[in-house]
C-alpha positions, -999 to 999 in steps of 0.1 A, spaced: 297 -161 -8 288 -141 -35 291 -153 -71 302 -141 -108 266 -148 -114 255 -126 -83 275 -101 -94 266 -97 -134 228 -98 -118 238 -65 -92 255 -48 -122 228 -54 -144 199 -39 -122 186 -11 -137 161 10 -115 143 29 -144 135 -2 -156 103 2 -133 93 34 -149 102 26 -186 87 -10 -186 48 5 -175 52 34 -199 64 16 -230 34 -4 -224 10 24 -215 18 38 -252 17 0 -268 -19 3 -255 -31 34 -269 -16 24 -298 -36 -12 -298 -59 -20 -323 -86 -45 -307 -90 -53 -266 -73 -87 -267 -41 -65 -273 -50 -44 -247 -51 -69 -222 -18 -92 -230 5 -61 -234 -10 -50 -198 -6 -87 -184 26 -92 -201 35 -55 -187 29 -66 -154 42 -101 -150 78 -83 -164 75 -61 -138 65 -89 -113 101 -105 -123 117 -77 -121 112 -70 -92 122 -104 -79 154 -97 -99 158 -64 -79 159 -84 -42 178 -110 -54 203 -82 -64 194 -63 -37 201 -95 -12 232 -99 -32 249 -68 -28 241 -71 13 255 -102 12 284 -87 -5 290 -65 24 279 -31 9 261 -13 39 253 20 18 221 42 30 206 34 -9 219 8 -34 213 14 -74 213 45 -73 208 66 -105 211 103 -107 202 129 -140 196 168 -132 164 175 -143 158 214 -136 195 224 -124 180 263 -113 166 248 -82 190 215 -77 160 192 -93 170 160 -104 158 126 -112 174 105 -85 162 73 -81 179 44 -48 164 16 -27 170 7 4 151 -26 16 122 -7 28 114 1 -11 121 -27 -21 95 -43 0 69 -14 -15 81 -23 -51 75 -64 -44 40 -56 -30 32 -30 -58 43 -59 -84 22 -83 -73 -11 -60 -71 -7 -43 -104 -10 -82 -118 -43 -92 -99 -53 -66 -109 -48 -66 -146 -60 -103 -145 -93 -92 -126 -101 -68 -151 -98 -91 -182 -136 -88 -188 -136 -50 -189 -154 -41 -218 -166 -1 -221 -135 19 -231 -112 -11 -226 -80 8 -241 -86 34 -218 -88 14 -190 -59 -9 -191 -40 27 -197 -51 39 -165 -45 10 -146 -5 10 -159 -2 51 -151 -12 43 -118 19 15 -116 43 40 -131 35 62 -104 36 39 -81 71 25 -89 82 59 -93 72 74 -61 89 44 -39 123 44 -58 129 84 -57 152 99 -36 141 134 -46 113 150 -32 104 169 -60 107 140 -83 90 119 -57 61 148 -57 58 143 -91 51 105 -90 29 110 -61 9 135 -84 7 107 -113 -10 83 -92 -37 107 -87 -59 114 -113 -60 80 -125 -82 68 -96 -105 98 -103 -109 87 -140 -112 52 -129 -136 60 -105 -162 80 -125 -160 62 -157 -161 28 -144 -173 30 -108 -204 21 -99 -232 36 -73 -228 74 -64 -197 73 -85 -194 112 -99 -193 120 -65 -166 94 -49 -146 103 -74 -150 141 -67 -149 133 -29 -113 111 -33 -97 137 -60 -105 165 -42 -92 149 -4 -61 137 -18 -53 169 -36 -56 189 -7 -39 160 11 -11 163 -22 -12 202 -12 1 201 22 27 175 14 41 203 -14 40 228 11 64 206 38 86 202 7 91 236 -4 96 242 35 122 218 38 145 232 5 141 266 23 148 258 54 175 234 54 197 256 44 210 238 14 184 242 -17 186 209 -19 153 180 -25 181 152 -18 168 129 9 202 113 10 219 150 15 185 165 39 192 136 63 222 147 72 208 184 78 194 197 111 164 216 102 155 237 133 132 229 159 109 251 154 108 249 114 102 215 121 73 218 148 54 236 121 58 217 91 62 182 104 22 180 109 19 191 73 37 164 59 27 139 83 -11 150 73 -4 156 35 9 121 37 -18 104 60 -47 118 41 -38 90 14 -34 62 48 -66 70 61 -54 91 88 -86 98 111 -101 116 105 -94 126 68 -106 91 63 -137 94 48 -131 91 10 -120 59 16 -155 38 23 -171 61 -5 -140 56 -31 -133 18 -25 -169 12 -28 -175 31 -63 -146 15 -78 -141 -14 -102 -124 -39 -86 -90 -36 -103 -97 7 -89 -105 -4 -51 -71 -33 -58 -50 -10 -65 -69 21 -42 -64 -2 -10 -32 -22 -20 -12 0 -33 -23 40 -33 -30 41 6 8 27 12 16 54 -6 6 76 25 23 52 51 54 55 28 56 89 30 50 92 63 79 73 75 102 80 44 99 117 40 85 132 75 93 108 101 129 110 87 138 139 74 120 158 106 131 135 137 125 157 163 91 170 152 84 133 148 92 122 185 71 158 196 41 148 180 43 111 185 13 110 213 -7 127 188 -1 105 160 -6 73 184 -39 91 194 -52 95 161 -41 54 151 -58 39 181 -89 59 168 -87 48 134 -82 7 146 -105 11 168 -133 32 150 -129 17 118 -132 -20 131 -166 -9 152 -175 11 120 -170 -21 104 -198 -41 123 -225 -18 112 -218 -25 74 -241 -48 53 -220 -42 20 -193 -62 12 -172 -36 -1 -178 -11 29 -171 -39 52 -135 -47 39 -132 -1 33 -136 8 68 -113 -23 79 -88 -8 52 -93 23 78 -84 1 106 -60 -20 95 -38 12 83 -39 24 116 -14 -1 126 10 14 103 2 48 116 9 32 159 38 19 143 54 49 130 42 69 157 58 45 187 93 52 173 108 19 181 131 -6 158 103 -33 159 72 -10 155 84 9 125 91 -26 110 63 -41 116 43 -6 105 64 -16 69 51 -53 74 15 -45 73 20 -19 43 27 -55 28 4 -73 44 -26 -52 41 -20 -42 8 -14 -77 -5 -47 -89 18 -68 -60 12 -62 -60 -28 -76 -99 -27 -107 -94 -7 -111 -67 -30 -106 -90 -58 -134 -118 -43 -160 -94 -37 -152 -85 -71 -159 -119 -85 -187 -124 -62 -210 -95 -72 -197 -98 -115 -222 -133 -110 -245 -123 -84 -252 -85 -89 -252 -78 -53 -227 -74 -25 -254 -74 1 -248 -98 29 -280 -109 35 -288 -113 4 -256 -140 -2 -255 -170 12 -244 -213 4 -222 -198 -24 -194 -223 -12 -215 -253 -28 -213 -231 -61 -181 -214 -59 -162 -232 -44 -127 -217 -56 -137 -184 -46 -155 -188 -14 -121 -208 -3 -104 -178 -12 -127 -157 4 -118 -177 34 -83 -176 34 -85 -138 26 -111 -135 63 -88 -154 84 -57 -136 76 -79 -103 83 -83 -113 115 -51 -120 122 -47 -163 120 -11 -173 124 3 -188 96 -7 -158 73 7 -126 70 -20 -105 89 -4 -121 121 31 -115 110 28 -75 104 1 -71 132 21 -89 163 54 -70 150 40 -37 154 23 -47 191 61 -61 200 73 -30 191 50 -8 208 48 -25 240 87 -19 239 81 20 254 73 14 292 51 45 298 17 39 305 9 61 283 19 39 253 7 5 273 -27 20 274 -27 25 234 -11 -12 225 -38 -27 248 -64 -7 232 -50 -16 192 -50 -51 204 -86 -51 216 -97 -48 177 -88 -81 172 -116 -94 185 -135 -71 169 -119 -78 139 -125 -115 142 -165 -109 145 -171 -88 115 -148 -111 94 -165 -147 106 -201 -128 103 -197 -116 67 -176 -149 55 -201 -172 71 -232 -153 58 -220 -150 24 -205 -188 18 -221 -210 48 -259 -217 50 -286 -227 25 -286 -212 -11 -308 -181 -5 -317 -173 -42 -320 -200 -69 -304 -183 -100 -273 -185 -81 -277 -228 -89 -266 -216 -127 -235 -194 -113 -201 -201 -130 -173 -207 -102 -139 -183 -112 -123 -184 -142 -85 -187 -154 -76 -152 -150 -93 -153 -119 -79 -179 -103 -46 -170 -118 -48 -132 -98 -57 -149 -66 -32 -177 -62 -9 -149 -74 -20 -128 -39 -25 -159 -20 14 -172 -22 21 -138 -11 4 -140 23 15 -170 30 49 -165 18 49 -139 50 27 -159 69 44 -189 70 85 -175 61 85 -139 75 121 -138 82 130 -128 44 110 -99 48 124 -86 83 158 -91 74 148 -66 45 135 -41 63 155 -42 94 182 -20 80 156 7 68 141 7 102 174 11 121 183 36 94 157 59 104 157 47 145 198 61 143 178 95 138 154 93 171 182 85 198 197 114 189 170 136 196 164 114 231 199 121 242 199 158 232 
């Protein structure tokens, strides 16, 4: 039963909220007088945006519950460039509303993290919210040209991020990750323009396009474009490799929101815009796709074992662990493409704490060597339990949400009864183990064992905002881990949404 309290909440939710709220605060920045500003408008930026968004699936549960099945709720629609049908049209469907939650809660670890940034602090924190506005733009649009656009925004930051405030071989990870994802960017504008042409309707309405057939044929040859443009920014093998370079060159709030945030912008787009919009394509290529995500899991969690680096070790699982989303998309089945949204969530929320340890770890040791860690949990104790809690949900321990999102897309894929797709589960599943060997190897190493250098006996354990960004991340996973029904329930619609487009291609 729905209440007048539920209802004054569902009339009151305001989508551009999530764009005007990061770029209100992106000019309060620049407009800042001393660094303290800096970071509360940023932290006070992004906890608002953390309640909103809890406000949007309350609202969001709320009109469900009122019985409105629509494709999109809250949807807002301006013409923007009315020549070629251009418009800022902005919906949700639970799906996006999942991406938005996940996005919320990175973008404030990540602020948090970042609260000792000193060199060009204004400049920072300014970065850090463009990259949410993008974000948040590019999850509610319902444009493609709009949702281009946000896509684009989300871009340049992380090169500016990157080669100011990286560290290592910085200049070029940052010209190795701009120039992939642009070229990556490029093919995505390319299936676009192809699908306004060809539809037959000048039209960048999703909405209106998924109601279109685009030809066979059109499809055949554009559907890899997208589904490439799109997977260059998941870590699709094997225009993978900026990733290890560009997460491990980053500040930690960069590889946060890099990891957590910016390569769920690929598996978004992946199932959103060319998995939907280009069903038949979709189920043609789907071998390849599987192909190409049992290589990734596997490759990047073997990859994995050979790194001594903390941040390379949790970049090339990244690569892995996004290759569940990619099986997941690519298997075509109810369960699969939900769990392939599940561990967007999960990895993003996972990935961005690990990120945030390692982080912590080397701003008091100065390295991120393995070896050269080691009996930090009798000094740091808060993080190294974190740093625990963060390895076993890696691996896949039930009870957090790495079991959740990884099971769900292996129950979905062992639904298809070919061999073929048997053969690929079986495979995915086979980098658990893997998983659970470079994960116990690292954590152990690094908090276990005697204290191998004495000036860590003077090390400082984490501090408020610290602490603060990690129970922030950590009540996430296990939110999932422990209560993942919420989350299903959310997505299940999406994901039969965009299954009632793959039966009809079966039967015809």
């Amino acid at each position: 039963m729905v209440t007048n309290c539920d209802l004054k909440l569902i009339e009151s939710m305001n989508l551009s909220l999530f764009i005007i709220i990061p770029l209100v605060a992106s000019i309060a920045v620049l407009l800042s007088r001393n660094p303290q500003q800096v970071k509360w408008i940023s932290f006070l930026a992004s906890a608002a945006q953390l309640v909103l968004s809890f406000f949007l699936l309350s609202a969001f549960m709320g009109e469900r519950a009122n019985g409105n099945v629509s494709q999109m709720l809250f949807e807002q629609r301006y013409s923007w460039f009315a020549p070629l049908n251009i418009e800022y049209y902005i919906g949700v469907d639970g799906i996006s509303v999942s991406m938005i939650l996940l996005t919320a809660f990175v973008v404030l670890a990540g602020v948090l993290v970042s609260w000792n940034v000193e060199k060009m602090t204004k400049e920072f924190y300014f970065l850090l919210l463009l990259l949410s506005l993008g974000a948040y733009g590019f999850f509610i649009s319902l444009d493609l040209f709009t949702l281009f656009f946000f896509l684009e925004i989300a871009v340049i930051p992380k090169y500016l991020l990157i080669g100011i405030w990286g560290s290592g071989n910085k200049e070029y990870s940052a010209n190795k990750l701009a120039l992939m994802l642009m070229g990556g960017s490029a093919l995505v504008l390319v299936g676009i323009f192809a699908i306004y042409f060809m539809s037959g309707i000048h039209s960048f309405d999703m909405v209106k396009l998924s109601q279109v057939h685009i030809a066979i044929e059109v499809q055949k040859i554009f559907f890899p474009m997208l589904f490439i443009g799109f997977g260059v920014f998941t870590a699709i093998f094997p225009f993978h490799t900026w990733v290890p370079d560009g997460h491990s060159s980053a500040p930690t709030a960069g590889s946060m929101f890099l990891a957590g945030i910016s390569m769920k912008l690929g598996g978004y787009g992946c199932l959103r815009v060319a998995t939907y919009l280009m069903p038949e394509a979709a189920k043609e290529y789907a071998p390849i796709i599987i192909i190409l995500a049992s290589i990734a899991i596997l490759y990047g969690a073997f990859a994995t074992m050979m790194q001594k680096d903390l941040k390379y070790i949790n970049a090339y699982s990244s690569v892995s662990h996004c290759g569940f989303v990619l099986l997941g998309i690519g298997m075509l089945t109810k369960i699969s493409i939900a769990g392939a949204v599940m561990q967007m969530v999960s990895h993003g929320l996972m990935t961005a704490l690990f990120f945030a340890v390692i982080g912590m770890i080397y701003e008091r040791t100065h390295t991120r060597k393995v070896e050269e860690l080691g009996g930090l949990l009798k000094i740091m104790p808060f993080v190294c339990t974190v740093l625990f809690i963060v390895g076993l949900c890696s691996l896949g321990l039930p009870g957090f949400s790495g079991f959740v999102a990884e099971m769900t897309v292996f129950m979905g894929s062992w639904q298809n009864p070919e061999m073929f797709y048997r053969v690929a589960t079986i495979a995915a599943c086979m980098s658990i183990v893997v998983t659970a060997v470079y994960i116990l190897r690292a954590v152990g190493k690094t908090a276990m064992g005697p204290i191998t250098n004495e000036h860590f006996l003077h090390l400082k354990d984490a501090a408020w905002n610290e602490r603060l960004a990690a129970i922030v991340l950590v009540l996430g996973i296990v939110a999932i881990g422990i209560a993942p029904f919420w989350l299903s329930d959310l997505i299940a619609p999406g994901a039969e949404l965009i299954m009632s487009k793959i039966p009809t291609v079966i039967i015809n």
